[in-house]
N, C-alpha and C positions, 0 to 999 in steps of 0.2 A: 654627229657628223652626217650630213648631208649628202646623199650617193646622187649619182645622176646618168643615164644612160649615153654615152659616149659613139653619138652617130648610129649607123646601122650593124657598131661590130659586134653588137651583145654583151660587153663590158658595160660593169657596172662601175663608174668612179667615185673617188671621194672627191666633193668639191674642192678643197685645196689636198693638193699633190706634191708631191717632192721633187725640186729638182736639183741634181746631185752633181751639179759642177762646179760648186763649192769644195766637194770631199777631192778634186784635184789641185787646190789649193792658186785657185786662180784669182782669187782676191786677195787672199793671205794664208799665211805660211799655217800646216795646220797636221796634226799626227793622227796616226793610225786610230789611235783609241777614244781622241776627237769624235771621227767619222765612224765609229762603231755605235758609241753612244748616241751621235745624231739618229741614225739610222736607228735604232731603236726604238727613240721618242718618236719618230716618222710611225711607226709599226704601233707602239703600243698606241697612238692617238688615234686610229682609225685611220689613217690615209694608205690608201690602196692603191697606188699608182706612183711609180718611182720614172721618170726621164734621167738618163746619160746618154754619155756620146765618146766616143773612143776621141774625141779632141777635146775634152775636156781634160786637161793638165797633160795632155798627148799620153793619155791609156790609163792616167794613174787615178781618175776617179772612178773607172772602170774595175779599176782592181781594187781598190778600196771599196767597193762598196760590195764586189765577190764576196770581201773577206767578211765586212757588218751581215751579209745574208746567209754566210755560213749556218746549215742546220735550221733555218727557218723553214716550216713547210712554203713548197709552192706557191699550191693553190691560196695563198693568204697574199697574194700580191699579182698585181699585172707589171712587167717589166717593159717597157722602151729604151729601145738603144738607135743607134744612127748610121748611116754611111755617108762619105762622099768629101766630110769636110775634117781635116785629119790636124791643121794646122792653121787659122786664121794668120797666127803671125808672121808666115813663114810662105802665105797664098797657096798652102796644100788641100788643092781640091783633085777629086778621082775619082768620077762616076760611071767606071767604064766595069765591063761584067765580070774581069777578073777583080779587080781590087773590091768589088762589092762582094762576091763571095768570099773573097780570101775575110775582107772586115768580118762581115757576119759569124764567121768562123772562129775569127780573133776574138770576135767582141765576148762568145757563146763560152773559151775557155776563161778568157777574166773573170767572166761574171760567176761561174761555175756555174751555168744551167744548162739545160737541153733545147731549149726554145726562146722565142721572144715573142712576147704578144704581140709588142707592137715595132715595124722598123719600119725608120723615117728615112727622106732623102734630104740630108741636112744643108739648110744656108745653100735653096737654089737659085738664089739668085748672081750667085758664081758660078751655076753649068751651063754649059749649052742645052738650052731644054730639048732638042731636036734627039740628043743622046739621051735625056731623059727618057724621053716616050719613047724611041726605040730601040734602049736597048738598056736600062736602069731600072725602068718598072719590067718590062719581061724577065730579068735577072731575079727580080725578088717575086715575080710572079713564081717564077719555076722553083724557089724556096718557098715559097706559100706550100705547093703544090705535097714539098718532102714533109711538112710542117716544121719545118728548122724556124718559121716564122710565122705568126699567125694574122697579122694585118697590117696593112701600110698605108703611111700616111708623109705628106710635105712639111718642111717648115722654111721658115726666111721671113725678112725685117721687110721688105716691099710687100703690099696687098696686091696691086694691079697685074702682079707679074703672074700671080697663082694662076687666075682663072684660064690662061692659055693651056696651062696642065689638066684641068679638071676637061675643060670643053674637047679637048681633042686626046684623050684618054676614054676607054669604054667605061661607063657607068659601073661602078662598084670595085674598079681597079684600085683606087687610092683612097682611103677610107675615113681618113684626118688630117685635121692641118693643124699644128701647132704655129699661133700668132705669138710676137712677141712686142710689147711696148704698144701696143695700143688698143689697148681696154684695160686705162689707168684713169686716173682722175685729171687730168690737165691731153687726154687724148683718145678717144671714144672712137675714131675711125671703123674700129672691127664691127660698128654697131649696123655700119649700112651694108656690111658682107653675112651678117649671119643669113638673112631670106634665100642668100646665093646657095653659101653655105646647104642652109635646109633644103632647098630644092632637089638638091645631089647627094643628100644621104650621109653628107661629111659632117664626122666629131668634131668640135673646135676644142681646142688645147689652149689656153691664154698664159701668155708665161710674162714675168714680169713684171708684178702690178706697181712697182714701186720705180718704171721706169729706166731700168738698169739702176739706180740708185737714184735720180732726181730727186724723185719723193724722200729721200732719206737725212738724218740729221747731217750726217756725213757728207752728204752730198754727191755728187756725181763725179766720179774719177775719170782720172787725167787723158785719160784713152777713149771719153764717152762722144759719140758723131754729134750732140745737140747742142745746137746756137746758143751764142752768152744769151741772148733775149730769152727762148726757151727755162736757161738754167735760173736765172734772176728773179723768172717767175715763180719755176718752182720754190725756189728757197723763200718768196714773200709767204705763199702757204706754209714751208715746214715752219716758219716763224711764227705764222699766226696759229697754227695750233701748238707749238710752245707755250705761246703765251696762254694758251686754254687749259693747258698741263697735259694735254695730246700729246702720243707717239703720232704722227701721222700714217707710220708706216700701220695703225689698224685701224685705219681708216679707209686707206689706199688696197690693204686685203679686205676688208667687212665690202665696200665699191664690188671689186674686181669677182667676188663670191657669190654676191646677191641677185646674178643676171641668171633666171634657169636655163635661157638658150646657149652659155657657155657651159661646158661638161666638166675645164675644171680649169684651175688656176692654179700654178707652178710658182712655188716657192724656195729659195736656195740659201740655205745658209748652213756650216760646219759648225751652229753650236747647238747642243740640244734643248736648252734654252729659250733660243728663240724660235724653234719649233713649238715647245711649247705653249709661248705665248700668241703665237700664232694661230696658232688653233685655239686657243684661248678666245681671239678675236673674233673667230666666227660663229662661235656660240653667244655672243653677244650682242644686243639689238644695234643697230648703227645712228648714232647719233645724227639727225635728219635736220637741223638747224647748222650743225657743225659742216655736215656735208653741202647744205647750201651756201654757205659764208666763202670755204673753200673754194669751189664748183665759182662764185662769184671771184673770187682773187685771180682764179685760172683763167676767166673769161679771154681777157687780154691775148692769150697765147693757146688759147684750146683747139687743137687738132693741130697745132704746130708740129713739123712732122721733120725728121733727117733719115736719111737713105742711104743705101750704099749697092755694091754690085755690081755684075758690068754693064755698061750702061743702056743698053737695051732693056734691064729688068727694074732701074729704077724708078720709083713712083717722082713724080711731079712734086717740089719743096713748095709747102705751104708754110708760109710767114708774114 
């Protein structure tokens, strides 16, 4: 496994990471001892870096994965958890300085630990950023301060929206941004943000490489924001590596791993399985004729983008 330094916080990551909103059983129905075992194969494979969110399955990946870290040391893990977005389905967002302390608090007994390395302001592209700057990051500043928390960082599905946070925020306030959907292989946009990124000292977090599921055999579920033309395209690639006797889904992680200016890449699934073989994939060299063929089928539709948010924060639809 491949570590990689994660911005200016001193964390050292494993390039593919866990992300645990699977173990709330948000794709599918899934048991306790599922998500123990996951977490395990997460642990015993070298990935050092686990993402939740107290809206993942509304607390219960949270608590599930308490239970898988029961009795693990610590220091054998960096934890991230979230505030702000408690219920997508339901439009529960609350970025205001009580419900940020109260969350952190909440989040600190499910998970049973003492601290968080890392806490994010989740899916801002549903705040008012103006509450963000003044009075969301001071709230988690003043927990920095207790160490209930030790670094923070943004996430949300818009790019254009970010840099109002970073530029009118003081340098070293927010110290990561976790991206999601785009630094995949049918969508590379993150790629003209990292310089931005780098200038400001911020870790990039890539989560998704498989597109919420585009990339997948399965394909993209019913709930997914992207155009039939987007989804038509992706499934010509999963078919043309079918036909090569390709998963594509390690193709779309071996892509999303190989860039050393991403720190790391979040992957989510409740089997331990496909942890596994995930990790499997990035010890593997990336087939480079298979990736052009692909890369060629995507053309059509590459940087093809859907958005959401209110509408002030979202990006411009390219199609």
């Amino acid at each position: 496994m491949e570590y990689r330094p994660l911005g200016s916080t001193g964390m050292s990551v494993s390039c593919l990471s866990f992300g645990a909103s699977s173990l709330g059983s948000v794709f599918r129905e899934v048991s306790l001892q599922e998500c123990m075992d996951t977490v395990q194969a997460v642990l015993e494979g070298g990935m050092n870096f686990i993402d939740v969110s107290p809206a993942y399955g509304e607390t219960l990946a949270e608590l599930r994965l308490g239970r898988a870290l029961e009795g693990v040391p610590r220091d054998s893990y960096y934890l991230a958890s979230k505030i702000g977005s408690y219920s997508e389905a339901r439009g529960d967002y609350d970025y205001s300085k009580a419900s940020t302390e109260r969350s952190v608090a909440h989040s600190l007994k499910r998970l049973g630990v003492d601290y968080l390395d890392l806490i994010q302001c989740h899916d801002i592209e549903f705040a008012d950023h103006r509450q963000i700057l003044d009075e969301t990051l001071p709230t988690l500043l003043n927990l920095k301060e207790q160490g209930i928390v030790r670094h923070i960082g943004l996430t949300g599905l818009p790019l254009g929206m970010l840099k109002g946070i970073f530029d009118r925020s003081d340098p070293g306030t927010v110290e990561t941004v976790l991206s999601f959907c785009h630094y995949t292989l049918n969508d590379s946009s993150l790629l003209d943000w990292i310089p931005y990124f780098k200038e400001k000292g911020v870790g990039i977090i890539n989560a998704s490489p498989t597109g919420m599921g585009l990339l997948t055999e399965r394909g993209a579920p019913d709930w997914h924001p992207a155009s039939q033309e987007i989804q038509e395209g992706c499934r010509k690639a999963v078919d043309h590596c079918r036909a090569k006797g390709v998963d594509i889904v390690r193709l779309a992680i071996q892509y999303s791993c190989a860039n050393p200016e991403i720190a790391t890449t979040l992957v989510g699934t409740a089997d331990p399985q496909n942890i596994r073989d995930n990790l499997a994939y990035v010890e593997e060299p990336i087939d480079a004729e298979l990736l052009a063929e692909v890369q060629e089928i995507l053309e059509p539709i590459h940087n093809f983008n859907y958005t959401r948010g209110l509408p002030e924060h979202r990006d411009p639809i390219l199609s």
